[in-house]
BAVEX-565444 format. One record per residue (C-alpha): x negated, y negated, z negated. Coordinates in steps of 0.5 Angstrom, whole numbers, plus 500, padded with zeros to 3 digits. Layout:
<tigus>
XYZ ...
</tigus>
This chain:
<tigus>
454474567 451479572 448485568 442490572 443498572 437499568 440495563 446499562 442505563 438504556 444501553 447507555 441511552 440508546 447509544 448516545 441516540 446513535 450517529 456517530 460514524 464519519 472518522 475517515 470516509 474520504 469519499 471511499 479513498 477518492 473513489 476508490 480504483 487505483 491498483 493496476 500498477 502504481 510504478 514501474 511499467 515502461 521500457 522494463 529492467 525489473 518488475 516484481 510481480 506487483 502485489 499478492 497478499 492473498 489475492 488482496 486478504 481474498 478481496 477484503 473477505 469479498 468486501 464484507 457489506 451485508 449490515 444487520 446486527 441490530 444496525 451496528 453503531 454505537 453501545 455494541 448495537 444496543 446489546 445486541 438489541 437488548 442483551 442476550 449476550 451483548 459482547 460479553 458487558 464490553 470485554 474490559 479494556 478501554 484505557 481511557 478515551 477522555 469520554 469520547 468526543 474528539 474528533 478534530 484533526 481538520 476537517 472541512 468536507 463538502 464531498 467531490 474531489 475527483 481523483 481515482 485513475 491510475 494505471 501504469 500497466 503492470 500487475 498480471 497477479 502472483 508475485 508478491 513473497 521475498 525472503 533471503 536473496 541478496 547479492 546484487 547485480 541487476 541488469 535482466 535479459 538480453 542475449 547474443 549467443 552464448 548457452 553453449 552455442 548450436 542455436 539455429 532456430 528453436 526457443 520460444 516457450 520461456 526463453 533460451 537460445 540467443 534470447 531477444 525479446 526486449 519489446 520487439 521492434 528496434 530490440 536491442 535493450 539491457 545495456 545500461 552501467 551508467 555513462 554515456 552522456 555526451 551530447 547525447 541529449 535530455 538537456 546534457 543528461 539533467 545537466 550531468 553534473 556527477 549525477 548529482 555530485 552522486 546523488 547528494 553525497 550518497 549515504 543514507 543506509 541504516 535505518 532509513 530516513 532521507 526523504 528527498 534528495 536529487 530531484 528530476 521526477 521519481 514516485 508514483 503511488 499506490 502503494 508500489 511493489 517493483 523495480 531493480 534496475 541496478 549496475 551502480 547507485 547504490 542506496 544499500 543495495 536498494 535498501 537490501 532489496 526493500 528489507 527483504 521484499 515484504 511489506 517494504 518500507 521504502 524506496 527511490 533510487 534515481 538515474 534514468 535515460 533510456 533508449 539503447 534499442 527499443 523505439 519504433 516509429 518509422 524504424 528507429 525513432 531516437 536511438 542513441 542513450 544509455 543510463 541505467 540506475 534504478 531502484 523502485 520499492 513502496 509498502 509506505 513512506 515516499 515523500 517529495 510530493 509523490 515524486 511525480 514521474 518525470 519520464 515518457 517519450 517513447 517514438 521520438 525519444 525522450 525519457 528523463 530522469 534525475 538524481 532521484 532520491 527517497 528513503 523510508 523507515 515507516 518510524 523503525 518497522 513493525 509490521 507482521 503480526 496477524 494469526 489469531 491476534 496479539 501482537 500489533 500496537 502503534 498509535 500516534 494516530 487513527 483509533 478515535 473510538 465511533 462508540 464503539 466501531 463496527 464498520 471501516 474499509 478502504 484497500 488501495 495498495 500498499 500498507 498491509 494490516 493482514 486484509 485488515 485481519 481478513 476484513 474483521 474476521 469476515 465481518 464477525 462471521 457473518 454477523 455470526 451468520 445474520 444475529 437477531 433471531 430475537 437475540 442469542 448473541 453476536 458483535 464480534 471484532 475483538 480489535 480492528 485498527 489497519 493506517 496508511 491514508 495519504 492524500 496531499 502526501 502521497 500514500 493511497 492505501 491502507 485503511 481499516 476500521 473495526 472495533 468490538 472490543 480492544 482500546 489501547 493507544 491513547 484513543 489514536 488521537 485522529 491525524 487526518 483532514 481537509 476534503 475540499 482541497 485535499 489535504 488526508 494524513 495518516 502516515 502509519 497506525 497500528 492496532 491488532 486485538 485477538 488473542 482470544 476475545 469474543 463475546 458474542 455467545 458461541 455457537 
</tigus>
């Protein structure tokens, strides 16, 4: 389609009038809710049942705002103000961002700093999907009658003859592998010195970057995905689990004191100790920062843990790709476009390009919908870009912003900034542009 120069000219007017939207909204990350779980639920051996890709890509979809074509920011609202076909004059690619104003990589805000609770029950939604079971042993139920035995009584629904039900009172839990440490106190047990001997001479497995190293707290965050309590501490078996659980890119091992029966007030308010190794698993790097659990009290007994180790690979993981788009690009940085963006939304959780997908494909659907009847065409997301947003080091969620035509990576040039006392980075950026671009003019 031929396009006069007068018209570009006004488009050109017309978009330069426009505000340019706020780079990251660190109000939507703030206020947002925490996911149900953001570590593992207490007195549990293993907990997979955490995050549902579905479910998330289900709510992206529900997320979509009601926002009239012609209040799109930027050249794309002007075309669709002006323009019977307003996509269609911005389908070349961007390949140069050094006409668009730079967004300054510190920014000072005056919005709340109040922080979104969090939740330690866990997640009653579809386990997220696993690949290829690997060979590990993990410490699950507990039982003291043998399969083959006449079992007395019948089994509840789920369970087996012998089973006992580790939250019942007093129960007796899954015995742990570690030591027992004697005295048995939480002084001695963070005193132990093998614990530490182990944790600093571990190997970190291949790659994977060591992120911290024998620290008394283990993380909490956003972007959990489960737990495995394993019979060693072994960080490749826990680097096996995080390479076959989706969207893992990084895990905590740590050493932790734990309750040989469950404590019961008035019952049995300190049992004895045992010491299991645990493994915990993130849709994000883990930093020092996010190290924040120091263990619970349950009854009288104390919770502690030590030997807490972090490992990522957010640098050597590429993420999935997105049906109906290209392969996924990495950025330095957040896109840096306002021009061009037609709109952003945030998704606490783990870092998952795919709601981002659900997000752009609903959003150009009901601009579809909802077009100018003074108008015969559209703005569709021909680009959306997906980041991990983190506050003061500690992973939030993924981030996702839509644009409606493909720019490549020197326009990720945004690195976070200052909302009052918080600190927002950007840990992991990629872009995903469809395979088949639109421009606006389909039926």
């Amino acid at each position: 389609m031929r396009t006069s120069f007068a018209l570009f000219s006004a488009l050109a007017a017309i978009a330069a009038a426009a505000p340019a939207p706020q780079m990251l909204d660190f109000g939507a990350v703030l206020d947002a809710p925490a996911p149900s779980a953001t570590g593992p639920p207490v007195g549990v051996s293993n907990d997979t049942a955490v995050y549902n890709p579905a479910s998330a890509a289900a709510a992206a979809t529900s997320a979509v705002v009601a926002v009239e074509t012609a209040s799109v920011t930027g050249v794309a609202a002007s075309a669709a103000a002006a323009s019977s076909a307003p996509a269609k004059l911005r389908l070349a690619k961007r390949k140069d961002s050094s006409n668009e104003d730079s967004t300054s990589t510190s920014i000072s805000t005056s919005i709340s700093t109040s922080t979104a609770k969090s939740s330690k029950s866990s997640s009653s939604l579809i386990p997220s999907a696993t690949s290829t079971t690997v060979s590990i042993n993990t410490v699950s139920g507990t039982a003291t009658t043998s399969s083959t035995s006449a079992c007395p009584t019948v089994p509840e629904a789920g369970t087996y003859c012998g089973f006992i039900n580790p939250e019942d009172p007093c129960a007796i839990q899954p015995d742990g592998y570690g030591p027992k440490v004697t005295p048995d106190t939480t002084g001695a047990f963070l005193a132990y010195p093998d614990f530490h001997t182990t944790a600093k001479k571990t190997k970190t497995p291949k790659g994977y970057v060591n992120t911290f190293t024998d620290l008394n707290d283990a993380v909490n965050a956003n972007s959990y995905l489960g737990l495995h309590t394993l019979s060693t501490y072994d960080t490749l078996a826990c680097s096996q689990l995080c390479d076959n659980t989706t969207l893992c890119t990084a895990f905590n091992i740590y050493i932790e004191r734990d309750p040989s029966l469950n404590p019961t007030v008035g019952q049995c308010d300190n049992p004895s100790s045992i010491t299991n190794y645990k493994c915990t698993l993130w849709g994000s790097g883990v930093d020092a920062a996010a190290a924040v659990n120091a263990g619970q009290t349950r009854a009288s007994f104390v919770v502690v843990i030590t030997g807490s180790n972090g490992y990522a690979k957010t640098n050597n993981t590429i993420p999935a790709r997105c049906a109906g788009y290209e392969a996924p690009k990495k950025c330095a940085g957040a896109i840096n476009a306002p021009s061009y963006n037609l709109g952003a939304k945030f998704f606490p959780g783990p870092y998952d390009p795919s709601v981002c997908a659900a997000y752009a494909t609903a959003q150009t659907a009901y601009n579809k919908a909802h077009k100018s009847s003074s108008s015969s065409g559209y703005v569709p997301c021909n680009m959306f870009n997906a980041y991990m947003v983190k506050k003061n080091s500690i992973a939030q969620g993924t981030y996702c912003t839509l644009y409606d035509t493909p720019l490549d990576s020197s326009w990720g040039s945004y690195k976070g900034g200052w909302a009052g006392q918080d600190y927002f980075s950007i840990e992991t950026s990629w872009t995903y542009s469809l395979s088949e671009q639109k421009d606006g003019t389909d039926n």
